[in-house]
C-alpha positions as CSV (number, residue, x, y, z in Angstrom):
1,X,88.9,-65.1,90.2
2,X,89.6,-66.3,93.5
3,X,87.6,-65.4,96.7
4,X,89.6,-66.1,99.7
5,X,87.4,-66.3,103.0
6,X,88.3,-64.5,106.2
7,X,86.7,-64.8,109.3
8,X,86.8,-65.6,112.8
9,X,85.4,-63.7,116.1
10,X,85.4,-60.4,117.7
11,X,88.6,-59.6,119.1
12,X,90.8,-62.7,117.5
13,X,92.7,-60.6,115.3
14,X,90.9,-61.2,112.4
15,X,90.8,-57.2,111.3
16,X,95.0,-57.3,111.4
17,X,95.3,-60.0,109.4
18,X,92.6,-58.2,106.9
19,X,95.4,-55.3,106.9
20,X,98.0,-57.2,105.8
21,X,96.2,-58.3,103.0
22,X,95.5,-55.0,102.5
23,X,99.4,-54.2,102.8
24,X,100.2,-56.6,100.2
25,X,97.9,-55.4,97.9
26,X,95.2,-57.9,97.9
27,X,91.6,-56.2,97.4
28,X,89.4,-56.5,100.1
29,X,85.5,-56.7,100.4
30,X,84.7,-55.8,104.0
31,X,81.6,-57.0,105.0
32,X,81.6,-54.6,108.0
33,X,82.2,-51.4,106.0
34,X,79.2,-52.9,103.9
35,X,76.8,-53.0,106.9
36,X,77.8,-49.4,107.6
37,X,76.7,-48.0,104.1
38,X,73.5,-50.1,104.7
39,X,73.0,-48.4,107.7
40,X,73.3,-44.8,106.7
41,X,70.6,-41.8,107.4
42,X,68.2,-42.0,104.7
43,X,68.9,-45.8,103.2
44,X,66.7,-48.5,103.1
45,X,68.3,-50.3,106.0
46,X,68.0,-47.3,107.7
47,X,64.7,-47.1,107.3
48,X,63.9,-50.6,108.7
49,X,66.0,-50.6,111.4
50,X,64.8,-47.1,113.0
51,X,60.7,-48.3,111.7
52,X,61.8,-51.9,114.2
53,X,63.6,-50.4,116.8
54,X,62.4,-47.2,117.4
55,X,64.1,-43.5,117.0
56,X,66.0,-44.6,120.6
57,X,68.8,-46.1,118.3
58,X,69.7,-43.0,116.2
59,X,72.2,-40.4,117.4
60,X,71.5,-36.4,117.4
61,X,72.4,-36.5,114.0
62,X,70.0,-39.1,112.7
63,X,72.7,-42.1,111.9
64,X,72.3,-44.9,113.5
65,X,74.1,-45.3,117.4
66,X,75.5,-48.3,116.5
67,X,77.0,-49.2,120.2
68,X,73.6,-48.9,121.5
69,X,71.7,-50.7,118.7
70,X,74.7,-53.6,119.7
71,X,74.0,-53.7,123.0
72,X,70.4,-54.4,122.4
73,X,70.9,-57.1,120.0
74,X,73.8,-58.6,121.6
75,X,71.5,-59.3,124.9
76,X,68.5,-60.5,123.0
77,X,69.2,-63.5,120.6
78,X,65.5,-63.0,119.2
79,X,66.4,-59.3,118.5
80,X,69.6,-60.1,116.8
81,X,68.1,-62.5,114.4
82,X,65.8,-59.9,114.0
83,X,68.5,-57.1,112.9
84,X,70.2,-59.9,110.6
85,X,66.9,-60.3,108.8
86,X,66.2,-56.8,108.5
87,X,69.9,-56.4,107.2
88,X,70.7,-59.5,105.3
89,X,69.4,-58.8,101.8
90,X,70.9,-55.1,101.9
91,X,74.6,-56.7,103.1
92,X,74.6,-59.2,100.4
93,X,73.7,-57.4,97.5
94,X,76.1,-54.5,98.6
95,X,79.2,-57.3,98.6
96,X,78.3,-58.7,95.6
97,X,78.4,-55.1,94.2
98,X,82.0,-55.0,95.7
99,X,82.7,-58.1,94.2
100,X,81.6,-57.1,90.9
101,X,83.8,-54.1,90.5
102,X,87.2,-55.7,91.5
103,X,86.2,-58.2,88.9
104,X,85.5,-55.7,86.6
105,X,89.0,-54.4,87.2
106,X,90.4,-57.6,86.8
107,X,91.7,-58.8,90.1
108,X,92.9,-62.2,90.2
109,X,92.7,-63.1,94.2
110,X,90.4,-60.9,96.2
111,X,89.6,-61.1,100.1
112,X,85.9,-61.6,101.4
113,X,86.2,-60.4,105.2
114,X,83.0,-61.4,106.7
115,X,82.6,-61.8,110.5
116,X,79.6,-64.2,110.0
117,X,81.0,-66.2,107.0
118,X,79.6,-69.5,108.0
119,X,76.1,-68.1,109.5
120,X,75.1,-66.0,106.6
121,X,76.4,-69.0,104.7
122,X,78.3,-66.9,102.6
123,X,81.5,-69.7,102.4
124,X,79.7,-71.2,99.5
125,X,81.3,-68.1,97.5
126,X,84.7,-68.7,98.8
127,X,87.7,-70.9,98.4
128,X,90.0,-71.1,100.4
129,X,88.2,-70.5,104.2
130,X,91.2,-68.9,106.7
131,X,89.7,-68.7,110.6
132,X,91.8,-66.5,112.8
133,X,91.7,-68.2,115.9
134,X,92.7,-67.6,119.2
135,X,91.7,-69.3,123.2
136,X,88.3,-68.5,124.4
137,X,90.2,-66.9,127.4
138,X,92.8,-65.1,125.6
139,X,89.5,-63.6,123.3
140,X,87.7,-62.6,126.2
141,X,90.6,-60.5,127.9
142,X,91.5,-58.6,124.6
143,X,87.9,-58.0,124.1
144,X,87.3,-56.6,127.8
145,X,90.6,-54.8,127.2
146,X,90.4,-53.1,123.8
147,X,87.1,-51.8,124.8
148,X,87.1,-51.9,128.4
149,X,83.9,-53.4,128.8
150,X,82.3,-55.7,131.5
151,X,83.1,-59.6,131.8
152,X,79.3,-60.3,131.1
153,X,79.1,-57.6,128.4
154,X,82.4,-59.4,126.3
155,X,80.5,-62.5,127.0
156,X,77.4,-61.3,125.4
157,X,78.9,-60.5,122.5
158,X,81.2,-63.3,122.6
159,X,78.6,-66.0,122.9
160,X,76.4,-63.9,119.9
161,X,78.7,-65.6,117.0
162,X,79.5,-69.2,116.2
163,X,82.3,-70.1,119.0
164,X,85.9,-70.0,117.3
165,X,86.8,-73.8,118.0
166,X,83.5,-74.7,115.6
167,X,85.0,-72.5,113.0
168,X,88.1,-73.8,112.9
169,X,87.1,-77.1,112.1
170,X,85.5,-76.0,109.2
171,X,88.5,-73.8,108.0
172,X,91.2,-74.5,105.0
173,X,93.7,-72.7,106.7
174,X,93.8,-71.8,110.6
175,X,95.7,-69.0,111.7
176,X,96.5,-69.2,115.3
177,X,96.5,-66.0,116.9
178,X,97.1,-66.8,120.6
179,X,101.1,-65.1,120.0
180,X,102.8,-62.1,119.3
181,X,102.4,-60.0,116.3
182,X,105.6,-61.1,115.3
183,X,104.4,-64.8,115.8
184,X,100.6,-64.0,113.5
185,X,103.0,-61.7,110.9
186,X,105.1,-65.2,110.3
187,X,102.0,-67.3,109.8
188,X,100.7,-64.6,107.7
189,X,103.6,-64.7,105.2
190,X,103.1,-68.7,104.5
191,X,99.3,-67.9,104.2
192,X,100.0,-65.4,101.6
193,X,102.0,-67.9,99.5
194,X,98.8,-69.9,99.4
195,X,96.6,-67.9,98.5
196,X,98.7,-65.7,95.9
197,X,99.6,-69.0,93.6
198,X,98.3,-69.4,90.1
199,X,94.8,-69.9,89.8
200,X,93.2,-73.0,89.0
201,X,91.3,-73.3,85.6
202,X,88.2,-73.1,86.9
203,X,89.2,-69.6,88.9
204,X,91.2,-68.4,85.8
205,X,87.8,-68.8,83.9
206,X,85.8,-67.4,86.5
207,X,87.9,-64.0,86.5
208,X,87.4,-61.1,84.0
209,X,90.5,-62.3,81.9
210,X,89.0,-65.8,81.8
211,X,85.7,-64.6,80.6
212,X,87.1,-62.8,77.7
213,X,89.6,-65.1,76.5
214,X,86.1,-67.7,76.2
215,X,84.3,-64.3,74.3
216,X,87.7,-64.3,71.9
217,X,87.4,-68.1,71.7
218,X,83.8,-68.1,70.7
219,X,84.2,-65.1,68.2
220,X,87.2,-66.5,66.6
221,X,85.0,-70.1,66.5
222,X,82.3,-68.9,64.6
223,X,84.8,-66.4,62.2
224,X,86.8,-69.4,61.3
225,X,83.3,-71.7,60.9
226,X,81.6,-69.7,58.6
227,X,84.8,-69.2,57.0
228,X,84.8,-73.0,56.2
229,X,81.5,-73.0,55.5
């Protein structure tokens, strides 16, 4: 199996590139739908976040307020590294129980979308890394645009990940988003090319179909070795 990585920051296009994955029928684990099931009334992450931060952060109906849980994280590094903590163990072990399933089904190439790849060092798992990039300045007027928040607010959350020109340098493949959609759409298209070619051996025996042809291998190995003997 092969685990392509996909990250880069808030507002560089990272979640459209993620859909055209999607489009072309490559499965994706997404880290951020993950975070959400962790943080549902009643679940252990629940439980820890509403026992750290008080009842303030939960909405009439008990689930978590997630704006307002961002805001205070986003303005308070200590805070933030707090929540990642608190989250962290719940987050992995629900992607590695998304990753487990599509290998169960047999996918070849699968899609790890995590916004904090490199800080939760989860690009260990994956091969190759793609970091959508796109100007600091370009990033912060989408961001203050799309959800038509204050310069220092965008900033805030901004400055809260690893800065995009750090990321790229430790990318396989950069996809510069600073265009048009028809411009991230082209780049997209030779990307997909890459990561859609045969797998290597090592990923062919890493995948579902990999692992049973070495079961067949070792059955038919002992069959024909007691056979001889």
């Amino acid at each position: 199996m092969r685990i392509v990585g996909l990250t880069g920051g808030i507002s560089s296009g990272k979640s459209t590139v993620s859909n055209l994955f999607n489009a072309n029928d490559i499965p994706i684990v997404d880290a951020d739908l993950v975070a959400r099931d962790v943080l549902k009334r009643g679940t252990s992450g629940w439980k820890k976040v509403v026992a750290t931060f008080g009842e303030d952060v939960l909405l009439a109906n008990g689930e978590v307020d997630r704006p307002k849980l961002g805001q205070i994280v986003f303005s308070d590094p200590d805070k933030r590294q707090l929540l990642n903590r608190l989250l962290a163990p719940y987050i992995s072990t629900g992607i590695f129980t998304e990753i487990l399933k599509l290998w169960i089904k047999g996918c070849k190439v699968i899609v790890l979308d995590v916004p904090l790849l490199f800080e939760a060092k989860m690009d260990k798992w994956t091969k190759p890394i793609i970091v959508v990039w796109v100007d600091p300045e370009i990033q912060l007027q989408r961001l203050m645009a799309r959800d038509r928040t204050s310069e220092e607010d965008a900033k805030n959350r901004i400055n809260a990940q690893m800065p995009l020109d750090i990321k790229r340098t430790k990318a396989d493949i950069v996809i510069d988003n600073n265009g048009s959609l028809d411009d991230l759409n082209e780049q997209f298209r030779k990307v997909l090319s890459q990561v859609t070619k045969p797998l290597t051996w090592t990923e062919f025996w890493l995948s579902r179909h990999g692992a049973l042809s070495a079961l067949v291998s070792v059955i038919l190995g002992v069959v024909i070795c007691r056979k001889v003997l």
